[in-house]
N, C-alpha and C positions, 0 to 999 in steps of 0.2 A: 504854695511855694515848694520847691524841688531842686536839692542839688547833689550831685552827682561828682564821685573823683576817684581815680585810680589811684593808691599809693604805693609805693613798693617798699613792706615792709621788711620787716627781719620774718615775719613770723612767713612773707608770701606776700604775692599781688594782691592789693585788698581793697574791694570796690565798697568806698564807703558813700551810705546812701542817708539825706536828710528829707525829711519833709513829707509830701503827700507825692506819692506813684502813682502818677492815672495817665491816663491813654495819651495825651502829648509829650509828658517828659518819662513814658515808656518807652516811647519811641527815639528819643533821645539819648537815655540811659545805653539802649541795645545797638544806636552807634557810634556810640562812643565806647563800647568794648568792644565793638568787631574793626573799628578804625583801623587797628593792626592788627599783626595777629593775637588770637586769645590766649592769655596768658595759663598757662601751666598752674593749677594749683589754686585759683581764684577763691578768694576767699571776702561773701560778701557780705558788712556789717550793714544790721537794718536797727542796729541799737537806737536810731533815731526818726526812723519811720515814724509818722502817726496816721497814717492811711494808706490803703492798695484798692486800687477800681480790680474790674474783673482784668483790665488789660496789664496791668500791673501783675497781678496774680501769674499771668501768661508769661511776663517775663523772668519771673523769677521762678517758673518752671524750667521757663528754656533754658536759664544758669544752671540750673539742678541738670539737667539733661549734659549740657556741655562740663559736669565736673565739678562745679560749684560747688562750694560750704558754705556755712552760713553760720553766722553771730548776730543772734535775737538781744534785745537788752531791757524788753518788759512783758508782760502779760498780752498785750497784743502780737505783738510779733511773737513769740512762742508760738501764741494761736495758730497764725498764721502759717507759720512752718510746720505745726504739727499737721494742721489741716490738708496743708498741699505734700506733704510728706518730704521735704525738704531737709538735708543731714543737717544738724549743728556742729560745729566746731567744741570738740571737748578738751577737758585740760585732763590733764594726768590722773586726777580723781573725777573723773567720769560727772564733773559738771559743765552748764556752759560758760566757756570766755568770756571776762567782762574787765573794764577798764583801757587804760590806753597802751598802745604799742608803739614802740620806740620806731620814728620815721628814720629813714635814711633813701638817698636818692632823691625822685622826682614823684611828683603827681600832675595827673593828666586831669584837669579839671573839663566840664561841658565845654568853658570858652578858649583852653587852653591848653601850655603846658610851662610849669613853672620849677625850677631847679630848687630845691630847698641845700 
């Protein structure tokens, strides 16, 4: 299972990511951020990943490539980002972001888009 959502936080556009990333909801995730244009500043939480195929891995180079940040939220994900060299998101004392950020606006989910 895999789900996918743009929100627009305070902190920035912040593409939050659940579940397992593999080659169909790779392909999924990558158009539903290029649907408009790519947002300035993207910042992508995998604090609830628990798997990445190679094609997954792909896409979250192309993030890293187009600007991306990134907010790991356990030991695999860390892995992960250290592995593919991927920035994290740091807080003021130079560790990384974790818990929740205050929503405001909308989010663009896979099926939609919904006005909070």
């Amino acid at each position: 299972m895999f789900r996918a959502e743009i929100r627009w936080l305070t902190a920035g556009p912040t593409l939050k990511m659940k579940g397992e990333i593999h080659r169909r909801w790779a392909e999924q995730a990558r158009a539903l951020i290029t649907k408009d244009a790519i947002p300035a500043g993207l910042i992508v939480d995998l604090s609830e990943v628990s798997y990445v195929d190679s094609a997954g891995e792909r896409l979250l180079k192309w993030l890293a490539d187009i600007g991306a940040i990134f907010v790991a939220g356990d030991v695999y994900t860390l892995n992960i980002c250290d592995r593919l060299h991927l920035s994290l998101l740091q807080s003021s004392r130079n560790a990384p972001v974790s818990g929740q950020i205050r929503l405001e606006g909308r989010s663009t989910h896979l099926g939609g888009t919904h006005d909070r």
